[in-house]
N, C-alpha and C positions, 0 to 999 in steps of 0.2 A: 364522414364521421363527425358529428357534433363533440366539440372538446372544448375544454376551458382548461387555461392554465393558473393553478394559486401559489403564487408564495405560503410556507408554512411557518408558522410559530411556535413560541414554547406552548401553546395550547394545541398543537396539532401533534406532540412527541409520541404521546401513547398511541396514536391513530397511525404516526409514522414505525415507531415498532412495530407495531402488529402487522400490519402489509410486508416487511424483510422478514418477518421471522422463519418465514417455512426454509429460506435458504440462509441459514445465519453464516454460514462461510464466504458465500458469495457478496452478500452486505456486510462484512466485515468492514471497509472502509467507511460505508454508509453511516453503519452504529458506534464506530468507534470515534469520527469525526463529529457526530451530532452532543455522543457523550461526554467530549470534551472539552468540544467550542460555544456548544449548544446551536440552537434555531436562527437566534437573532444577534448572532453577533458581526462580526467585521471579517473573518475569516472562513465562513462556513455559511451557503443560502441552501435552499431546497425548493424546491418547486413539485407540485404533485399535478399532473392531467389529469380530469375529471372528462368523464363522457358525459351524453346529456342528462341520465340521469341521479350524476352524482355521483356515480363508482370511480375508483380510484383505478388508472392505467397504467400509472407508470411513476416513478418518480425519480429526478434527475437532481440531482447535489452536485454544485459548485465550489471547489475548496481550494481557497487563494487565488481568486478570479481567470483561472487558464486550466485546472482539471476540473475535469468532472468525471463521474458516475451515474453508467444509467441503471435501473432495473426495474423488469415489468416482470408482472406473475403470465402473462401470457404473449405470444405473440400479438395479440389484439390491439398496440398501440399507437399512438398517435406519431409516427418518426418524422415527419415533418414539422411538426410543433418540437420535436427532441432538437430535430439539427437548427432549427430558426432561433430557440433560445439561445444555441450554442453561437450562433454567428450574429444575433443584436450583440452579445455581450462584447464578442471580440470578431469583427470584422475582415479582419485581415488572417484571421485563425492563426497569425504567426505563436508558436510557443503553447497554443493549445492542445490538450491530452483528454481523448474520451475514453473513457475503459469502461466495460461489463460483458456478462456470460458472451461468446462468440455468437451464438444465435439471436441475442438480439441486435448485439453490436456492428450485424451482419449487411442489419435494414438501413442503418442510421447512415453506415460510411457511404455510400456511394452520394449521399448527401453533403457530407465532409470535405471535397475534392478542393484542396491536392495533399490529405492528411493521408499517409498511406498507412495501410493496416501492419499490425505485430500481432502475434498467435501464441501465449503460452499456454500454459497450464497450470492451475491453481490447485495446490497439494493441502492438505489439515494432519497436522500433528494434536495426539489426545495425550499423551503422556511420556515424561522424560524415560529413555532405552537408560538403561544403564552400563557405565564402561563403555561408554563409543569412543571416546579416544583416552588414548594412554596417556601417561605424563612424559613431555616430553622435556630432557634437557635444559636450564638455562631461560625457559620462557615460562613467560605468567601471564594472565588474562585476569581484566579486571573492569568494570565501569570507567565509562570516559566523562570528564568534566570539561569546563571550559578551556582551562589551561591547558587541552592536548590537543583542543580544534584544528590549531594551523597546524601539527604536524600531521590529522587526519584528513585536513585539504588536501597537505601537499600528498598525500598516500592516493586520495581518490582521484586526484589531479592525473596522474600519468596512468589510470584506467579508462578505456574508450568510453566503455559504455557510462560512465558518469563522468564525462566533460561533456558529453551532451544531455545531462539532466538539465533541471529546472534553475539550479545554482548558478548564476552568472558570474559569481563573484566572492572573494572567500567572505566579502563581509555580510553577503545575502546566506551565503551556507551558513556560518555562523550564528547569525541571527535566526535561521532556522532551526539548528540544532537547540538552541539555547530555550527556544522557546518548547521545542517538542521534549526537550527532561523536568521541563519544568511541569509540566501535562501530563506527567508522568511514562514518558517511554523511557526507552534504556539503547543506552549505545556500549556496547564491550569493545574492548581494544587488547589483542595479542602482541605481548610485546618479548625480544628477542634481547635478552642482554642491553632490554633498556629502549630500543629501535620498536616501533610501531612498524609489527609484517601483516597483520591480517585485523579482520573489524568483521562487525555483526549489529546490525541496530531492530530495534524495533518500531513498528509506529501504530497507530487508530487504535489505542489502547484503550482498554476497558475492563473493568474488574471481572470480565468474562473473557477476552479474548488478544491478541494482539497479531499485526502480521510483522512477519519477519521480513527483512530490507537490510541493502546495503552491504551483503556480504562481498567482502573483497579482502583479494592476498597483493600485497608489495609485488612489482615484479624481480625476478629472483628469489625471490622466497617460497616459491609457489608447490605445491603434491609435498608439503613436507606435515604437512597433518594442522598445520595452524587454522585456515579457515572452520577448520572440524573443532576448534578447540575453543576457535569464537563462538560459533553456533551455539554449541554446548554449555558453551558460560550462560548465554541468552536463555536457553531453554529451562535452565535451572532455575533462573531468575524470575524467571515471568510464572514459571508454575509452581515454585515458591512461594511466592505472590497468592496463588489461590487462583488463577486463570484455568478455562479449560479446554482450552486448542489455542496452536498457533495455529497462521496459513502463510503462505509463501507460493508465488510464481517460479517457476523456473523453464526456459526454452528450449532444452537441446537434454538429449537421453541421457549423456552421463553428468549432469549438474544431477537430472531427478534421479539417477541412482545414487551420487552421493547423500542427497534427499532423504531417501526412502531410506537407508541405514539409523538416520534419525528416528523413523516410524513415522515420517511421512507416506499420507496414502491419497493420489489423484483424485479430486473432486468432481470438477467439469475444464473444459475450456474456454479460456478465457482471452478477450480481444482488446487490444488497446490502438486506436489511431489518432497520429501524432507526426 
């Protein structure tokens, strides 16, 4: 297959919407990073595959030089041109993360080796349920700002699965967060007689959609309704706001049953290798 790979521009955004639209949940990251950082800045590239006559097959977005996103409207694409940009960029793939729909992200990985595959599942919430969780006791949920970063390190610090995120350090989380409120996402914080127990953030924000990230409970504090109370801050906030869907991953059956209480409802499947 004849293919050619372009970089894209702020003259390529409407040509790049139009190609994600039919799956607007899936390119959630896609559209919500392009609409933030834009085309051509220092934190966000895109690349589109063209076959030989020009048609668009696939397009791959790199956000903060070690993730990326793929998506093609068909299986028809170029996966060796997918995984080759992925490994000029970063050679040793150390710390690099591919995610899109399972079926495509299916062709790519065996090209990725020694990035092993993860399978969740990508849910769309359309509207706040009402009364999902009660008021409980002594605790409030509220917007996080900078002043509560190091206590929301040390919270995500002694969680597995986010001491091996992208964060190497509280000053690179920091810098992170700092930057994604200013971009307008949202990070909520459950707090217990004062104690930071649970959190909820959002991120790829966009006056149309946001995914939800970062849910996490203190250990100890855990089935006592708090992460539901973060959730819920979030969901009010961002539909508030005028949004209209969240999306959210989740891996294992009873995360998406607490999920679906929300009015989250299963999309597709969705692949990450890392």
């Amino acid at each position: 297959m004849e293919m050619k790979r372009i970089p894209l521009t702020k003259h390529d955004e409407t040509a790049l919407f139009s190609y994600i639209s039919d799956e607007p949940e899936i390119n959630l990251f896609i559209s919500g990073d392009v609409y933030t950082y834009g085309l051509e800045g220092p934190n966000v590239n895109v690349w589109a595959f063209l076959d030989g006559k020009g048609s668009w097959k696939g397009v791959l977005l790199r956000y903060m030089k070690k993730n990326y996103i793929f998506y093609s409207r068909s299986l028809d694409f170029p996966e060796n041109a997918v995984a080759s940009t992925v490994k000029q960029d970063n050679p040793s793939l150390k710390g690099v993360c591919l995610s899109g729909k399972k079926i495509l992200i299916e062709k790519i990985a065996p090209l990725l080796s020694p990035l092993k595959k993860e399978e969740t599942m990508m849910a769309r919430c359309n509207k706040l349920l009402p009364q999902v969780s009660e008021t409980i006791p002594f605790v409030t949920a509220r917007l996080l700002g900078k002043s509560d970063f190091h206590e929301l390190f040390v919270l995500l610090s002694q969680i597995k699965e986010f001491t091996t995120s992208a964060y190497e350090n509280e000053d690179e989380a920091v810098k992170r967060w700092t930057m994604s409120i200013n971009k307008g996402s949202a990070i909520f914080g459950v707090f217990l007689k004062g104690e930071l127990v649970a959190t909820a953030a959002s991120t790829a924000d966009s006056p149309i959609a946001s995914m939800l990230v970062g849910v996490a409970t203190k250990p100890g504090f855990r089935r006592k309704g708090y992460a539901s109370l973060a959730v819920q801050s979030l969901l009010a906030d961002r539909f508030g706001k005028g949004q209209r869907f969240l999306c959210l991953f989740y891996d294992n059956p009873e995360a998406g049953r607490i999920y679906h209480k929300f009015g989250f409802v299963d999309v597709d499947a969705f692949t990450m290798v890392h």
